[in-house]
Backbone as numpy.savetxt, mean C-alpha at the origin, in Angstrom:
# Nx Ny Nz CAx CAy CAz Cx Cy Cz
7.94 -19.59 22.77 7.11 -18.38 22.77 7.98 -17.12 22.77
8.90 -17.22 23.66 9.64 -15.71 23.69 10.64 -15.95 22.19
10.99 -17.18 21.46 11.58 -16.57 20.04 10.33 -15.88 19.42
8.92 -16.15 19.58 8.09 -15.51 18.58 7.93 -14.21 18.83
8.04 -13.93 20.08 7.98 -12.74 20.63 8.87 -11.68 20.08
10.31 -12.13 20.00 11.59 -11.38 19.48 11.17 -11.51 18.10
10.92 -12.11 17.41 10.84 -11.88 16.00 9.63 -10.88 15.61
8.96 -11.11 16.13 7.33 -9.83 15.99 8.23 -8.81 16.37
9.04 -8.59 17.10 9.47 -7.05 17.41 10.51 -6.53 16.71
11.40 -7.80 15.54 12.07 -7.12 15.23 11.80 -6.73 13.80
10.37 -6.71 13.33 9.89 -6.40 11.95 9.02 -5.51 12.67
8.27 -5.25 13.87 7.77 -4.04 14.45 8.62 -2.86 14.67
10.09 -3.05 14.62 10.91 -2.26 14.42 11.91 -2.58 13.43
11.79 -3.22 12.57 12.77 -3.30 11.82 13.63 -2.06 11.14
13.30 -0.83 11.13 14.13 -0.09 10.13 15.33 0.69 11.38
14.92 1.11 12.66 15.66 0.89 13.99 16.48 0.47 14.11
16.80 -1.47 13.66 17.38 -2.39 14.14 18.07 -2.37 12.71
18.41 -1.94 11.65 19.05 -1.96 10.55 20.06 -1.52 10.96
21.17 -2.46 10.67 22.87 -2.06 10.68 23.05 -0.66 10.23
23.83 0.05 11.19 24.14 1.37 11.26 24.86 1.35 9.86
25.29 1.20 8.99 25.79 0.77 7.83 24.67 1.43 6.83
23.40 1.06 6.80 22.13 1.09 6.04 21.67 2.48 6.45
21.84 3.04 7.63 21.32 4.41 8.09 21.43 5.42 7.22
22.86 5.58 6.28 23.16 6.66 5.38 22.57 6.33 3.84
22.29 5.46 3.94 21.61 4.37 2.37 20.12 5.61 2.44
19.68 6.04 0.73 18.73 6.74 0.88 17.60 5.90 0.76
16.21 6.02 1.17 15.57 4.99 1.27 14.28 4.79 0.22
15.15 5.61 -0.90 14.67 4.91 -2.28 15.88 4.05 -2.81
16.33 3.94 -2.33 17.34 2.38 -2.38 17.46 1.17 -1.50
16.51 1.89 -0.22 16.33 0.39 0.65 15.21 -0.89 0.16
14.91 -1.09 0.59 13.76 -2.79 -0.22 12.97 -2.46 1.29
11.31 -1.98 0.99 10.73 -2.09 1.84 9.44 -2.31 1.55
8.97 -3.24 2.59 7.36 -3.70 2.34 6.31 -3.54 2.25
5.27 -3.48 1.00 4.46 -2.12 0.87 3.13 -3.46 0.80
1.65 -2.74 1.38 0.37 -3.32 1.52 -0.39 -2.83 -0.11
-0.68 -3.95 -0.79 -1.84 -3.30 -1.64 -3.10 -3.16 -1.28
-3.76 -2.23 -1.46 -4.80 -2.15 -1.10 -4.85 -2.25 0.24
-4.55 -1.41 1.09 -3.84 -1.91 1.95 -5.16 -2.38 3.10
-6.58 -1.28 3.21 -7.47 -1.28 3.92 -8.97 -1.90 3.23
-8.11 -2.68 2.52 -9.40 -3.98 1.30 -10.06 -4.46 2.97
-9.39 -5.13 4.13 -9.82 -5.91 5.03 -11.05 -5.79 5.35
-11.85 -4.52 5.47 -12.83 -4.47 6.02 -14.03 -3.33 4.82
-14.03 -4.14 4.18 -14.89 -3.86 3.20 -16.21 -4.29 3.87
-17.08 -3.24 3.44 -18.21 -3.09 3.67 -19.23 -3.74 2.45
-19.94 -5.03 2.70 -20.24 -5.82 2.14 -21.59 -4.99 1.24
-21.93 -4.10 2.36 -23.66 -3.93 2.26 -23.54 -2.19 1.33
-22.69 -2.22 1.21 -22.05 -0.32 0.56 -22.38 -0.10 -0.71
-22.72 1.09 -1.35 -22.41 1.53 -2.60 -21.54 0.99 -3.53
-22.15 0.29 -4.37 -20.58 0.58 -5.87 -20.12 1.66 -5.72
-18.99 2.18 -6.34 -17.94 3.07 -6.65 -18.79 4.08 -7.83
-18.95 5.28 -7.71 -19.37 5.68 -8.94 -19.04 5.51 -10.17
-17.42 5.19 -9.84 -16.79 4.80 -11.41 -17.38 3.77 -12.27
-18.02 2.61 -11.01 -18.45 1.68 -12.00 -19.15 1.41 -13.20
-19.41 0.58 -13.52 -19.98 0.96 -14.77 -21.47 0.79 -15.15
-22.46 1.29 -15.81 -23.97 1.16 -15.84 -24.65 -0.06 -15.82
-23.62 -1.00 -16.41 -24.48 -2.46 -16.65 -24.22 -3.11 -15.64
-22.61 -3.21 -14.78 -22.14 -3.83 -13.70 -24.03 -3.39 -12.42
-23.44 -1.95 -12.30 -24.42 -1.36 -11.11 -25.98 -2.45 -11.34
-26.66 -2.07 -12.87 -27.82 -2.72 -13.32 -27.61 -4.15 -12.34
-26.44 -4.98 -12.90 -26.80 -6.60 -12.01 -26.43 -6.55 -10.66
-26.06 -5.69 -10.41 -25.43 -5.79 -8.75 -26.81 -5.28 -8.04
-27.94 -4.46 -8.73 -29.00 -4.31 -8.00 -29.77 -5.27 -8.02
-29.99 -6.54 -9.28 -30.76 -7.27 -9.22 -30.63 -8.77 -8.80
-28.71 -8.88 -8.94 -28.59 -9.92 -8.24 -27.48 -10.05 -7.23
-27.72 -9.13 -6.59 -26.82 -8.85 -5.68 -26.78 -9.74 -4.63
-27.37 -10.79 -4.52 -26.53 -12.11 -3.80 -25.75 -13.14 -4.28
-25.56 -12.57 -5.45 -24.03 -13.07 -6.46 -23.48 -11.98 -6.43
-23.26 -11.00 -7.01 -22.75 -10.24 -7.30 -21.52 -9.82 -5.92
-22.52 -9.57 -4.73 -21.83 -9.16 -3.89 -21.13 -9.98 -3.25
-21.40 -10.73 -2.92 -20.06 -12.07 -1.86 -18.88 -12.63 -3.39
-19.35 -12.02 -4.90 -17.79 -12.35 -5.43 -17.15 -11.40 -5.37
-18.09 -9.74 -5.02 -16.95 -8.79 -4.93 -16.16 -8.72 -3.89
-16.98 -9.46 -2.43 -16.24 -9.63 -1.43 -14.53 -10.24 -1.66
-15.05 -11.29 -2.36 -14.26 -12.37 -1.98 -12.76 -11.62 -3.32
-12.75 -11.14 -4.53 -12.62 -11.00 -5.16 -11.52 -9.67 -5.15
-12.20 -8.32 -4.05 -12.20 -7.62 -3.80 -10.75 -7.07 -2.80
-11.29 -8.41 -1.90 -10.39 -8.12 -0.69 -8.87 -8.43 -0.92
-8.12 -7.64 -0.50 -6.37 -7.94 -0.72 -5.83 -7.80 0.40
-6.62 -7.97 1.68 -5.42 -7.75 2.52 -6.51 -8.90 4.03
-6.01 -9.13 4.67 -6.89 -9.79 6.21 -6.30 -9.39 7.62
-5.37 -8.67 7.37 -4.82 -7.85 8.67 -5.36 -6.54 8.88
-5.61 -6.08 9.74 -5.83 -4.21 9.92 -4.48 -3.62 9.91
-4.47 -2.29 9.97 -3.67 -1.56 9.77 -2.79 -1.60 10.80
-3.22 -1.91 11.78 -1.86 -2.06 13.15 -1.18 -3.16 12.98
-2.13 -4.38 12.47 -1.20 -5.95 12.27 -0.43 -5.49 11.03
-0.63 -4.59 10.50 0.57 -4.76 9.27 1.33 -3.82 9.27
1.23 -3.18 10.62 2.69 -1.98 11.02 3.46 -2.96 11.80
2.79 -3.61 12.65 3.32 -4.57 13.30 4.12 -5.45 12.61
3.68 -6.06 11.62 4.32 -7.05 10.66 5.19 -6.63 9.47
5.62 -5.37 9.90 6.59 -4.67 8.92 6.10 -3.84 7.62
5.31 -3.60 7.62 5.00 -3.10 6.15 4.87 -1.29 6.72
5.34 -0.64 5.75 6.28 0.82 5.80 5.34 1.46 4.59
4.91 0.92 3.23 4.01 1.34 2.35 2.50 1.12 2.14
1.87 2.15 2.08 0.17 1.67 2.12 -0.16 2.39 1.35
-1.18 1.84 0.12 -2.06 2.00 -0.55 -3.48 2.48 -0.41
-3.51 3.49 -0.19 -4.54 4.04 0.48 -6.07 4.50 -0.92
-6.71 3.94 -1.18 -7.73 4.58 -2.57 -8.72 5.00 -1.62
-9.28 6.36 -1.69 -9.70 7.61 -1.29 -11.33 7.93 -1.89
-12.33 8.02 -1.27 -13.31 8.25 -1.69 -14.50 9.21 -1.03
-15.77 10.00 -1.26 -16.24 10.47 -0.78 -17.58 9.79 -1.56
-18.48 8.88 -0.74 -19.72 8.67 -1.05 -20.86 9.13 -1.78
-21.06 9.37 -3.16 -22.04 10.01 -3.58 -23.32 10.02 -2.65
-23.85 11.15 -3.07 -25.23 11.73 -2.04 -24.85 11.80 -0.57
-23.76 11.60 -0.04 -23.40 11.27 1.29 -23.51 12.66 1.78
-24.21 13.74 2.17 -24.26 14.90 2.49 -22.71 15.57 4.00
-22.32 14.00 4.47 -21.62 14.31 5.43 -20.17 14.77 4.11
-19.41 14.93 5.46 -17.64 15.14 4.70 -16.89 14.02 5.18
-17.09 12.80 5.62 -16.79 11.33 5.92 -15.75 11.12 4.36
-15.05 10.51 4.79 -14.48 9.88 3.95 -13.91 8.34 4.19
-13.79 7.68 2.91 -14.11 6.19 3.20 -12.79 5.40 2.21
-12.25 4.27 2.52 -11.20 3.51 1.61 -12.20 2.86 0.51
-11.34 2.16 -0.40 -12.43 1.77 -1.40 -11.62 0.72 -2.20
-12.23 -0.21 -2.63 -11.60 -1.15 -3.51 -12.72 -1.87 -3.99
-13.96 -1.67 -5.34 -14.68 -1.90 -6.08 -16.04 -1.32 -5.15
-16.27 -1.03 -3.63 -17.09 -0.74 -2.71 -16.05 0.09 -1.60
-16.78 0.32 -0.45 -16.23 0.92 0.57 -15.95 0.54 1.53
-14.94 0.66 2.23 -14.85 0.10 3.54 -15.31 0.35 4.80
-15.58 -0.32 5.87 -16.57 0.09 7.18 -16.02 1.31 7.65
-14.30 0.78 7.56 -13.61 2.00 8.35 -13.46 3.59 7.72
-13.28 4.27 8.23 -12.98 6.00 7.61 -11.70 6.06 7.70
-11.49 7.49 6.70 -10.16 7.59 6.54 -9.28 8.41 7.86
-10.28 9.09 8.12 -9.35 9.91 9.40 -9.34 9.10 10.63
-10.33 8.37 11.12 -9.53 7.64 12.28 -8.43 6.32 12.05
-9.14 6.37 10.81 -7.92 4.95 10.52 -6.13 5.96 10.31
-6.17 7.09 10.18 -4.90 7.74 10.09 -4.53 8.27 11.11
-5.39 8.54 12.28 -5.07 8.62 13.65 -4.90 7.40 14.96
-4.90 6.43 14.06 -4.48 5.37 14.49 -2.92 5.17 13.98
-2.73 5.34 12.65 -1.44 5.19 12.20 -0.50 6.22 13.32
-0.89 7.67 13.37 -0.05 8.07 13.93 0.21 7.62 15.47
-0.74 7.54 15.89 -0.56 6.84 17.36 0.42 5.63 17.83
0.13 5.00 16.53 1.31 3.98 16.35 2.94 4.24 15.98
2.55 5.37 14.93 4.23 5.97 15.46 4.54 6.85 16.57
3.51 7.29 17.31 4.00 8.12 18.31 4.83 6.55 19.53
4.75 5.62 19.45 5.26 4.29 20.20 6.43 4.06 18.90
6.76 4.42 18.14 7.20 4.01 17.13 8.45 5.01 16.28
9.43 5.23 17.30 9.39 6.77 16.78 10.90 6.81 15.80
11.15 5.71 15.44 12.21 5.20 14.39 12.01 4.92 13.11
10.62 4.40 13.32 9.71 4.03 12.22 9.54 4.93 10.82
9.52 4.65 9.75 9.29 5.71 9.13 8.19 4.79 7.72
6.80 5.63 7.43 6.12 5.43 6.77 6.08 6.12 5.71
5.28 5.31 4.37 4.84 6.09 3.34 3.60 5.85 2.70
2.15 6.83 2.84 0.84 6.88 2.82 1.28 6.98 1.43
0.27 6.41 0.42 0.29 6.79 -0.72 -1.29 6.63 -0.86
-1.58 8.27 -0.86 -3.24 8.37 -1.24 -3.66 8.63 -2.61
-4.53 7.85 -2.75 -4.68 7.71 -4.05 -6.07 7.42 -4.41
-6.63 7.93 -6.16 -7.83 7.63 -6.53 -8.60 8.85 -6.53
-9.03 9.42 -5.17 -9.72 10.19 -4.78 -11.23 10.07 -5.44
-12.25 9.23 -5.46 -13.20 9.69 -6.36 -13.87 9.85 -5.46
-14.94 11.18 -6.17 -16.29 12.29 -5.36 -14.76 13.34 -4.88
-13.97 13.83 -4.69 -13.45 14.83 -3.75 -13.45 15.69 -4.69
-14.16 16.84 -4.64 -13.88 17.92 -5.13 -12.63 18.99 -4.22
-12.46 20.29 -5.32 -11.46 20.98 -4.46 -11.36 21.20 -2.71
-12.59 21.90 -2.70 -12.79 21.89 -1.38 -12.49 20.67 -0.45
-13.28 19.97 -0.90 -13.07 18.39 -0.12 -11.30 17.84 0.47
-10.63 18.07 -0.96 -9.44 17.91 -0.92 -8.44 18.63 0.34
-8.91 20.47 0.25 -8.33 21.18 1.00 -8.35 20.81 2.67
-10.18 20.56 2.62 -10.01 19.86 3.71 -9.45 19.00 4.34
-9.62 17.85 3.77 -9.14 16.51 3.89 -7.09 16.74 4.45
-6.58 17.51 3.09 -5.24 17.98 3.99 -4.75 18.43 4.87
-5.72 19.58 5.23 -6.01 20.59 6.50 -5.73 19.27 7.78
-6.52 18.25 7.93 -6.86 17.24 8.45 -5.45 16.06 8.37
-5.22 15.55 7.42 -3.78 15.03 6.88 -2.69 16.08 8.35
-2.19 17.01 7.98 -1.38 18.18 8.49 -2.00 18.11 10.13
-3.16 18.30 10.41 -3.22 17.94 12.02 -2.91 16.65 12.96
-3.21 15.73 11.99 -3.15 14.08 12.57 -1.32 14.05 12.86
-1.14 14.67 11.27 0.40 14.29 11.63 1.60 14.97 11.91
0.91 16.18 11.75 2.18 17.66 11.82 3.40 17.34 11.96
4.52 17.70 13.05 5.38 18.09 12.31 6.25 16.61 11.94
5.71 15.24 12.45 6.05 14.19 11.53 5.97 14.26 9.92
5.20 14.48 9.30 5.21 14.83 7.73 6.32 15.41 7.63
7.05 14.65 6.72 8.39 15.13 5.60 8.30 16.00 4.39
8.84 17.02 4.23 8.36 17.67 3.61 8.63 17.24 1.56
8.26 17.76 0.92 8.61 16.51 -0.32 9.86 17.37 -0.59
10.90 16.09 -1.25 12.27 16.77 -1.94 13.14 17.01 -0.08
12.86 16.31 0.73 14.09 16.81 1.73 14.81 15.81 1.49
16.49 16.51 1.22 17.26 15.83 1.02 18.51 15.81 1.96
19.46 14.79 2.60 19.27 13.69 2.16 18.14 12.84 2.73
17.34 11.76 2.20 15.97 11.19 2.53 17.03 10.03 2.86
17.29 9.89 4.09 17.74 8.52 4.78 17.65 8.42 5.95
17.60 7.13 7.35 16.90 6.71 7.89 17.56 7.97 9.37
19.16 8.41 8.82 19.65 8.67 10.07 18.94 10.54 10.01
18.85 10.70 8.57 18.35 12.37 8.69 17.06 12.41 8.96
16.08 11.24 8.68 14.45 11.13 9.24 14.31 11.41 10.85
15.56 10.23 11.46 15.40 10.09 12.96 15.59 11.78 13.42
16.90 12.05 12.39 16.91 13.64 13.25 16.24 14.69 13.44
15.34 14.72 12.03 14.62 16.14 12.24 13.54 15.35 12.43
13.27 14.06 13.40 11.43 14.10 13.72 10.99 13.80 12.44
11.20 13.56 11.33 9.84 12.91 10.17 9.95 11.50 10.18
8.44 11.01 10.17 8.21 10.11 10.51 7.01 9.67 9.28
7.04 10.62 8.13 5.59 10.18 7.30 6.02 10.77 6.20
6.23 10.17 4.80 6.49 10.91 3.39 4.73 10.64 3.15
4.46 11.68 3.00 3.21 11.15 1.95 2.79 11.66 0.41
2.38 10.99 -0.07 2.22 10.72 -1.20 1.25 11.27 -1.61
0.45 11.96 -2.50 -0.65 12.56 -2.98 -0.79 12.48 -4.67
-2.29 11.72 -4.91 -1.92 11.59 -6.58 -2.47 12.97 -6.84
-3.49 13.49 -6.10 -3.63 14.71 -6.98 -2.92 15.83 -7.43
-2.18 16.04 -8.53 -1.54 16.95 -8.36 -1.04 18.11 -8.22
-2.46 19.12 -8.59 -2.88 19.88 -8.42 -2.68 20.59 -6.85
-3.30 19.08 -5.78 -3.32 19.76 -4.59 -1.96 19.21 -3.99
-1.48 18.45 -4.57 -0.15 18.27 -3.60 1.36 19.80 -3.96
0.45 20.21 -4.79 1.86 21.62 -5.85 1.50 22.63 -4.46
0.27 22.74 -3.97 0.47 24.07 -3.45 0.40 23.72 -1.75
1.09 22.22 -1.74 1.73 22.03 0.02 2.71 21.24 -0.12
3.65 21.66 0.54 4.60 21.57 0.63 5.13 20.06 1.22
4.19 19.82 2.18 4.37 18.62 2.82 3.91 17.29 2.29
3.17 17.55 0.85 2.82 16.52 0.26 3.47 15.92 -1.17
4.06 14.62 -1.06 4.74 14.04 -2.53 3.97 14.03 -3.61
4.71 13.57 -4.21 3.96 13.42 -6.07 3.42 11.86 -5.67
2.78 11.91 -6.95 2.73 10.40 -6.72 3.31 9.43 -7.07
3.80 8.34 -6.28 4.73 6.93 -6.59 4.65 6.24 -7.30
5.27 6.41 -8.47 4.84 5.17 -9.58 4.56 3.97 -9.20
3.80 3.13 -9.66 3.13 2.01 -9.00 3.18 0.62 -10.43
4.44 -0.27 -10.47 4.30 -1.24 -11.80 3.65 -1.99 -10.96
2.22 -1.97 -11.71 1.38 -3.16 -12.27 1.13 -3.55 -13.49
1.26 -5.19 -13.52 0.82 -6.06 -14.43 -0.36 -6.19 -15.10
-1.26 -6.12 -14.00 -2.91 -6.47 -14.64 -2.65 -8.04 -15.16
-2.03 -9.10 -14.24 -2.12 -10.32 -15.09 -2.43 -11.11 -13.38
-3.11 -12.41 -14.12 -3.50 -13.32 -13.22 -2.31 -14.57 -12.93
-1.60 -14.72 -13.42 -0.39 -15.68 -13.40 0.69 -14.91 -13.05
1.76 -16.13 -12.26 2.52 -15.74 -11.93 3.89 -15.08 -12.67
4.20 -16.32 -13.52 4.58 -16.23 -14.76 4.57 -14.45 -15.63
3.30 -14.49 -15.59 3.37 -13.44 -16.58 3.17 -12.17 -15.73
3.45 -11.91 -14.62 3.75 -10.71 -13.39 5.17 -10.93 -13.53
5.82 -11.44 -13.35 7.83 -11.81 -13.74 8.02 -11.33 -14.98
7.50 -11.86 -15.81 7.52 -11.07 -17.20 7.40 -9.62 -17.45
6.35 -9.65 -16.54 6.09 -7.87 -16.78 7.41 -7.05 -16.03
7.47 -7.45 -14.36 8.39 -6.36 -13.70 9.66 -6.73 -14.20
10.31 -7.68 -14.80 11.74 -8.11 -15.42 11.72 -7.27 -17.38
11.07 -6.98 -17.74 10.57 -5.75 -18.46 10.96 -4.66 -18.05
10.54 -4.07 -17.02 10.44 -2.64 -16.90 12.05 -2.93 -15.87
12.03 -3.88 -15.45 13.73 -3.85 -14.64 14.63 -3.91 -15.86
14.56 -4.17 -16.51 15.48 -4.07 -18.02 15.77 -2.37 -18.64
14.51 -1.70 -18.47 14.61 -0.36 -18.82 14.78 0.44 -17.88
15.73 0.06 -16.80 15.82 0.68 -15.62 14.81 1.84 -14.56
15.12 1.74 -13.66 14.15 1.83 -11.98 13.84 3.39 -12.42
12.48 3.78 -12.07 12.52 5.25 -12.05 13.70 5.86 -10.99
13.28 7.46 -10.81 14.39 7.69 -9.79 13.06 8.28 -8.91
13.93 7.83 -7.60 12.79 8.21 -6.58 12.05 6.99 -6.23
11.18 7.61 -5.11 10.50 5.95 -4.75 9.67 5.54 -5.96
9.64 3.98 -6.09 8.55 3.73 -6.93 8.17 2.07 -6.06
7.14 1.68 -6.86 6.55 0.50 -6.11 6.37 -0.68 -6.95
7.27 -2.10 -7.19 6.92 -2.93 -7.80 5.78 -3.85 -7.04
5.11 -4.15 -7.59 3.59 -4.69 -7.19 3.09 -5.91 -7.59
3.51 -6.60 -6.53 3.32 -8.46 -7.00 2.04 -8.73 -6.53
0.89 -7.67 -6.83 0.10 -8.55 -6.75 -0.58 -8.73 -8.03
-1.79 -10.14 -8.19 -2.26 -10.44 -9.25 -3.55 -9.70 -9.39
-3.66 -10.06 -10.87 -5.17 -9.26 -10.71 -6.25 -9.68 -11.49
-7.38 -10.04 -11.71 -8.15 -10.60 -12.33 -9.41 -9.67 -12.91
-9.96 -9.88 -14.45 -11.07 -9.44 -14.85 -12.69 -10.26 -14.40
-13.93 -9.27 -14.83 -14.67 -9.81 -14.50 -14.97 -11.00 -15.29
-14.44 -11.02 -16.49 -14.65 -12.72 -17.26 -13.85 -14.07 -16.48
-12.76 -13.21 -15.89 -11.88 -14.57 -15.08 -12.69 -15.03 -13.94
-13.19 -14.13 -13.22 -13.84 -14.00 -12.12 -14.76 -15.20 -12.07
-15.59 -14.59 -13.51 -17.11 -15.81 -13.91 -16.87 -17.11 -14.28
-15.09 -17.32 -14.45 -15.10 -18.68 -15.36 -14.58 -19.30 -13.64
-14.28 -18.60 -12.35 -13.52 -19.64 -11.37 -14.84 -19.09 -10.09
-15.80 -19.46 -10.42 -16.54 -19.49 -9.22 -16.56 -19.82 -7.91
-15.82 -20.67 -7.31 -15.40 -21.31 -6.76 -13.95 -21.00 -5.61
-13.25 -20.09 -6.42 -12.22 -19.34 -6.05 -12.03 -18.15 -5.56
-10.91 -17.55 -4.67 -11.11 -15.99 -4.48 -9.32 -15.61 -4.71
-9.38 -13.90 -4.95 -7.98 -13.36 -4.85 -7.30 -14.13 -4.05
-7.60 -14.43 -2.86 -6.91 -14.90 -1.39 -6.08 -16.65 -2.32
-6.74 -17.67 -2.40 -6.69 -18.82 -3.16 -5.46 -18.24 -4.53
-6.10 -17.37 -5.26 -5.36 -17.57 -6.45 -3.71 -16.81 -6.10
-3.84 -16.18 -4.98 -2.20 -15.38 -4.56 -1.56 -16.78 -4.04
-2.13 -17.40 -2.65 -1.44 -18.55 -2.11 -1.04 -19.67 -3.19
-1.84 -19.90 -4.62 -1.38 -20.84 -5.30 -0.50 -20.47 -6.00
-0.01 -19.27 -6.43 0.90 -18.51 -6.92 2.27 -17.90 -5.90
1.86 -18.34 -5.01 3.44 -17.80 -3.98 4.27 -18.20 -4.12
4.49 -19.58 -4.43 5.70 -20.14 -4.79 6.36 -19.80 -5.55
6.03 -19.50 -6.54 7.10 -18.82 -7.58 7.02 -17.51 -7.85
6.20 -16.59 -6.87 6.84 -15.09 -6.65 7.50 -15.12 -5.88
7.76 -16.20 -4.76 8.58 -16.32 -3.68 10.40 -16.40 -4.46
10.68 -17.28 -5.38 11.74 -17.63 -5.60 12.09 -16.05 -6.16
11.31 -15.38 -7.38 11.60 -14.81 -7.60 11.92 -13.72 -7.07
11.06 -13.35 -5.86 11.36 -12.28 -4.55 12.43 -12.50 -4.38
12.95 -13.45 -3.67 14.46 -13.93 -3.38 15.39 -13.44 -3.89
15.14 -13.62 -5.35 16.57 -13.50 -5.97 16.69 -11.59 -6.37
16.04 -11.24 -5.66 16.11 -9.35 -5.75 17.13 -9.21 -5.27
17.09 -7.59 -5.76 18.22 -6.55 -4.82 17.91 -5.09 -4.73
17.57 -4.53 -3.57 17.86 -3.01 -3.48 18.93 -2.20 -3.90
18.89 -0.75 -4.08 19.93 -0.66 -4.33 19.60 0.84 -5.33
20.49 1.40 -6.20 20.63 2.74 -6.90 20.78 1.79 -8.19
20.80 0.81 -8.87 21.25 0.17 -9.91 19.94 0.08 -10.70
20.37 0.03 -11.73 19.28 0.18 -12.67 18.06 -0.99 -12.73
18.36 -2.34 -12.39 17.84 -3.50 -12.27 17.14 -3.80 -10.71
17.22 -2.96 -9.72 17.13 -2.62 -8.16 15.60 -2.59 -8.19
15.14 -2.63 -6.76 13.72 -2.53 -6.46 13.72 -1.98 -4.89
12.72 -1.37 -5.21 12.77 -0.35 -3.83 11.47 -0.51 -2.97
10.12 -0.32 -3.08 9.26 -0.40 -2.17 8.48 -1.47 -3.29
8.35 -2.90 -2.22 8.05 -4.06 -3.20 6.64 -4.05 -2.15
4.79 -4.70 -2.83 3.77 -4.30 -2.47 3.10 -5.62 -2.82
2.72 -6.16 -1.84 1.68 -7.69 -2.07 0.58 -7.22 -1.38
-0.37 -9.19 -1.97 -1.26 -8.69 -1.20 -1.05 -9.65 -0.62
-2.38 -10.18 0.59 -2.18 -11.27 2.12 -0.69 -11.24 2.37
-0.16 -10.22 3.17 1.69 -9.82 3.27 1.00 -10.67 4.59
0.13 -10.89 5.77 -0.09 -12.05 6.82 0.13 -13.59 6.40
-0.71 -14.14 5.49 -0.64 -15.86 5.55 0.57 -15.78 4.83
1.56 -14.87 4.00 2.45 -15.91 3.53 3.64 -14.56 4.66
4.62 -15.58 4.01 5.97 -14.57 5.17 6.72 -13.65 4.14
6.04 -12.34 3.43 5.62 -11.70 2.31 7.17 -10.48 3.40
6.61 -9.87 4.21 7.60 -8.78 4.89 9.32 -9.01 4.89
9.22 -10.28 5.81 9.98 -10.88 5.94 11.22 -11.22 5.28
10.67 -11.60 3.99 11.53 -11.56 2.82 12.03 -10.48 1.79
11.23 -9.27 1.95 11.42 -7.90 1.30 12.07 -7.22 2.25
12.15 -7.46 3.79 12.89 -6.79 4.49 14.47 -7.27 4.51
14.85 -8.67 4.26 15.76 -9.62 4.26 16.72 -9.38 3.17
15.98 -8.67 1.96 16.68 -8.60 0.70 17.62 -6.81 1.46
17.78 -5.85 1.98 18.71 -5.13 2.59 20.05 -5.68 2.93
19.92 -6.75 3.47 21.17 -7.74 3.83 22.34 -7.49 2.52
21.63 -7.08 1.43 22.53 -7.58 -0.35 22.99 -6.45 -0.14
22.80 -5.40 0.79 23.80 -3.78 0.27 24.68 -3.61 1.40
25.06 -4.68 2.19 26.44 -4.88 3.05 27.46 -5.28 2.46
C-alpha cells in the first residue's frame, strides 16, 4: 500500500520531482500529459444537442432519443476521471470545449462534447485552482476552446472571471524564458490558452491557441500514420498537442452497436502504447511536446508520457 501511495504522489507532483537538470529545459520541449476532452466524464445525458448540430441529427434525436442518446453517451465520453483524478494522475493539459446554452437566459456556462456536461465551467475552474493552491510547483495548461453561443460580451465576461479564479497565477503569453525554474519564480502556475482570437489579442494574460494534430481516424494504424506525417514536416514552434485519440463517424458508430469510444481506445492501446514508447521530447524537429489521450485512468497513459523526459538527460 505505501508503494501505491508514493507512486500517486509522484505523478501528483511530478514536474517538482523532475531532475534539476530538466528545470532550465523550456516546456515546449518537455513531454507532458494532456486530457482530451478532458470534462466528457460527466455529460449530461438528458441536455440539449449542441447548436452546431445538424437539422436531421436534432430531427432523430427528438424522436428516437432512446437510441440516439445512450450512443451519444457512450460514444461521446473520453474521459472517466474528474478533473482532480486527472491532476492527481498527472495530466498538466486540458481540453476544455466551451459553451453557452441556447435560450438559457442565465450567463452559466457549460463543457460540451456532442451535449453538455452536468458540471459548469467556473466552479469546475475553481476547483482547478484550489488544487494548485496545494500544488504550488505544478504548472498547467487550460486550453479553451470552441466557444459556441458566446458572444462578445459573454466572452469579456467569462475572462473577467478566468483573471479572478486565477490572478496572479496566469502567465502572461510570450513570457520568456517559459521553464519550470522561471514559472516556480515569478508564481505562474496557469498558461492559458484561448481559441478566440480576437479576445485573447486584447489580454494579455491569454495564449493563442495550441495547435492540436488530429487524425479523425478510428484505427490505430492509421493515427501513426497521420502524427509520423506531420513529425516528418517538423514540430510547430511553441506548444502544440499530438492527440492519440481515435475518433469515429456517425456511419462507424451505426455499423458497431454494440461498442463504445471506451472499448475501441482499450483495443487499440497496444499499439499506441509501443508507439508512445518509442518518442522523444525535445527542440528537434521529429520531438513531441504535450501528448493528449483519452481514458489517460484505465490504461497507464500519464505515466508513460511523463517517462519519455528521462530521453533529454
Amino acid at each position: 500500500m505505501d508503494h501505491i501511495k508514493e507512486a500517486e504522489m509522484k505523478y501528483e507532483e511530478w514536474m517538482s520531482c523532475l531532475p534539476e537538470k530538466l528545470w532550465d529545459v523550456p516546456l515546449t520541449n518537455l513531454s507532458i500529459p494532456g486530457s482530451h476532452d478532458a470534462m466528457s466524464y460527466c455529460l449530461d445525458i438528458t441536455s440539449p444537442l449542441l447548436r452546431s448540430e445538424s437539422d436531421t441529427f436534432r430531427l432523430l434525436d427528438g424522436v428516437f432519443c432512446c437510441i440516439t442518446r445512450p450512443a451519444i453517451y457512450r460514444w461521446a465520453t473520453t474521459q472517466v476521471q474528474d478533473i482532480v483524478e486527472q491532476l492527481t494522475a498527472g495530466i498538466r493539459y486540458f481540453d476544455l470545449r466551451i459553451a453557452h446554452k441556447q435560450y438559457d437566459s442565465s450567463k452559466e456556462l457549460y463543457f460540451t462534447h456532442v451535449i453538455y456536461t452536468q458540471a459548469t465551467v467556473i466552479r469546475t475552474l475553481q476547483t482547478v485552482a484550489s488544487w494548485l493552491e496545494s500544488h504550488p510547483k505544478e504548472i498547467v495548461i487550460l486550453a479553451c476552446r470552441h466557444f459556441e453561443g458566446l458572444d462578445h460580451k459573454l466572452h469579456e465576461e467569462f475572462i473577467y472571471s478566468l483573471k479572478k479564479i486565477f490572478g496572479v497565477k496566469l502567465c502572461p503569453r510570450n513570457e520568456f524564458p517559459l521553464t519550470l525554474r522561471s514559472l516556480w519564480t515569478s508564481g505562474y502556475q496557469v498558461v492559458l490558452s484561448y481559441e478566440d482570437h480576437q479576445s485573447a489579442a486584447r489580454h494579455v494574460e491569454l495564449w493563442n491557441a495550441i495547435p492540436y494534430l488530429w487524425a479523425n481516424k478510428p484505427d490505430a494504424e492509421e493515427l501513426i500514420q497521420y502524427l509520423e506525417w506531420h513529425k516528418q514536416h517538423g514540430r510547430p514552434e511553441g506548444f502544440f498537442v499530438a492527440g492519440l485519440n481515435l475518433t469515429t463517424d456517425r456511419c462507424f458508430i451505426a455499423s458497431h452497436p454494440r461498442t463504445s469510444l471506451q472499448t475501441l481506445t482499450l483495443e487499440n492501446w497496444n499499439r499506441v502504447r509501443k508507439w508512445l514508447e518509442d518518442q522523444k521530447p525535445g527542440p528537434e524537429r521529429t520531438s513531441l511536446n504535450i501528448i493528449a489521450g483519452d481514458f489517460i485512468g484505465p490504461v497507464p497513459f500519464c505515466s508513460l508520457v511523463i517517462a519519455l523526459n528521462k530521453k533529454l538527460l
